[in-house]
N, C-alpha and C positions, 0 to 999 in steps of 0.2 A: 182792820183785824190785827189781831195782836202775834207776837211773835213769842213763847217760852220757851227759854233752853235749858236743859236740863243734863249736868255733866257728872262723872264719875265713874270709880270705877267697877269694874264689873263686881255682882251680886250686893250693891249699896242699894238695891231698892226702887232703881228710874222706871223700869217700864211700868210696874205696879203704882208709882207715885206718876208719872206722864199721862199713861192711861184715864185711869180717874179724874188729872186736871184738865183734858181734853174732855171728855163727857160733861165733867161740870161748866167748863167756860165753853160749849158745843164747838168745840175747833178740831181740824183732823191732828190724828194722831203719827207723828211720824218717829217709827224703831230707827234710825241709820245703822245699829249695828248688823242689823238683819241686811242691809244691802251687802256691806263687806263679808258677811256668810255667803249671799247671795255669790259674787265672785266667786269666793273658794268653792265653793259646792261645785261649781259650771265646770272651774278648773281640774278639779279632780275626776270627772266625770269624763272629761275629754284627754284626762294625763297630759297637761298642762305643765311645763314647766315652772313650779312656784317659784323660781326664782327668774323669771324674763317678767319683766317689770312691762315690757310693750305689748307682750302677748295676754297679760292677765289687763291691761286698760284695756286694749279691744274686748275681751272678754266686757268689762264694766261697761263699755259703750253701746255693746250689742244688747244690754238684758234693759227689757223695759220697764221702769220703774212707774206708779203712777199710785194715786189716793184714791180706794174705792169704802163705799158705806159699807161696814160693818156693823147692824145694830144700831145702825143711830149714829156711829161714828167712825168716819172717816180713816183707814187705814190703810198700810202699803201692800201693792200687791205688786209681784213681781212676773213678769211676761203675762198676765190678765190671771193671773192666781194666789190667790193667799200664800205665805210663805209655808212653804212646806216644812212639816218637822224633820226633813234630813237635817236641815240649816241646822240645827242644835245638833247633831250628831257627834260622836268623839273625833270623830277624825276630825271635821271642819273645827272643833273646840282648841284643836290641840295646833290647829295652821293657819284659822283668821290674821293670828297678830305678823306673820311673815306676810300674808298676801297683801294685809294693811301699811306694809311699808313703804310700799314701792308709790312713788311719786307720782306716776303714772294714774295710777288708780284712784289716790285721794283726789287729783285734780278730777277727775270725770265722775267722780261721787259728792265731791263737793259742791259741783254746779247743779247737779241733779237735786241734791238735799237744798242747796238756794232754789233751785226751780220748786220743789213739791211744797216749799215753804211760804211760799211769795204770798199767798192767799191771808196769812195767818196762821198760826200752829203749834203744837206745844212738840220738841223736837227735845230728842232725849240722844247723847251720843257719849264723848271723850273732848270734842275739841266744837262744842257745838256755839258755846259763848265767846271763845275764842279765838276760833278762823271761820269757822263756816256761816254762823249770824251772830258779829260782834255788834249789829247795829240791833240785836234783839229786847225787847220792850221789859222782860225778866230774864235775869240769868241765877238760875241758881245751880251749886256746887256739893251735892251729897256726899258725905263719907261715914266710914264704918269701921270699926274695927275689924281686923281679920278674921277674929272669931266671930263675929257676928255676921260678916258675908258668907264666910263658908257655912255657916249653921242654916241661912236662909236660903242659900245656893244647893245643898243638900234637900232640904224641905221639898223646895221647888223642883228639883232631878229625881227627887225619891232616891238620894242615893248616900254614900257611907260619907257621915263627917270630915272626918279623914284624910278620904282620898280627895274628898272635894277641896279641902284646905290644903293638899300639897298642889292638886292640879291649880289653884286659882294663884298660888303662889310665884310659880312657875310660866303664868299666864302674865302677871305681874311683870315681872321679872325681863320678859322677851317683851312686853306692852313700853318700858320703861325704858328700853335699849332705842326701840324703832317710833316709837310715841310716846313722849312723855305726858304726862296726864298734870296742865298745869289749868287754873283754872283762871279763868277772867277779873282782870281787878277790880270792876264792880260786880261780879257774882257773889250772889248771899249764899254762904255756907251752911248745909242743912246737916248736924251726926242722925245719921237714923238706929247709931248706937242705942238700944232698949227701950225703943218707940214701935210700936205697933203700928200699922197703915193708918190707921186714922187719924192720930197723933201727929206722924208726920206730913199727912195729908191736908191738915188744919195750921199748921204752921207754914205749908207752904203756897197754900190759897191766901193765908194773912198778906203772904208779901207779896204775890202777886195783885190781890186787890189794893196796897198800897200802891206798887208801883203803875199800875194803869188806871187808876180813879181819873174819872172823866172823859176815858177814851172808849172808843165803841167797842 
């Protein structure tokens, strides 16, 4: 089975282009960024110190991650349940990228995303070509302009342009200090700059059917 990663950054378009290439090539679907909400969420919930880097990996070690069928495809559930919409929540929005720092927690998320991966999968993160499956079968590399994630980031929140494009900036910004968003040197770079889903959905089936032609 095959392995696609799919990287970039936030509101370029992955889970809606991942999504789709998993139902089309029937492989589970794996969010990673939902796991590192996952964390934050627990952490606040318990008034977790976000900056004890040992207490937020126990935190990542204790939540059970795992692929359950959704419709036909396979998606992550966390302690035996769909991700819950707190995960999207403003606070977790606004403290993912600190809980994502700490070394602790990428190593015990990163074996977890190797483990939920091993089967085959189309895996959608920041660093998913690049440390967590370099030996993956497609890598592709999405980007956007900034008006154009916040205008889809807005869409998708139902909420003001605006604020969405200072908050993603700002998200940016603290993403680029603690993770920097570099992309793999054989990843194909997809603009999903004034392409509609389908558009960029068809271009990136193109290169995935290029690159795995004759493998199962």
């Amino acid at each position: 089975m095959i392995v696609v990663a799919i990287d970039g950054a936030a509101g370029v378009g992955k889970s809606t282009l991942a999504r789709r290439l998993a139902e089309t090539l029937r492989l589970p679907y794996l969010n990673t960024g939902l796991m590192y909400r996952a964390v934050t969420l627990e952490a606040i919930r318990r008034r977790i110190d976000l900056g004890d880097g040992d207490a937020l990996g126990a935190i990542a070690a204790a939540l059970l991650f795992d692929l359950e069928s959704t419709d036909g495809v396979a998606e992550l559930s966390i302690d035996g349940s769909p991700p819950s919409p707190d995960l999207r929540s403003a606070e977790v929005e606004a403290t993912v990228s600190g809980v994502s720092r700490h070394p602790a927690v990428r190593a015990v998320l990163r074996e977890e995303q190797r483990r939920l991966s091993t089967g085959g999968a189309v895996v959608e993160g920041r660093d998913i070509g690049s440390v967590v499956r370099p030996d993956a079968d497609v890598k592709l590399f999405l980007t956007a302009t900034p008006r154009e994630r916040a205008t889809r980031r807005a869409i998708e929140r139902r909420a003001d342009p605006d604020a969405v494009g200072g908050a993603l900036r700002s998200r940016d910004a603290l993403d680029e200090r603690v993770h920097p968003l570099v992309a793999a040197d054989d990843a194909v770079e997809i603009s999903t700059t004034g392409k509609d889903a389908d558009a960029v959905f068809a271009e990136a089936l193109g290169v995935v059917r290029e690159r795995t032609e004759g493998q199962p």
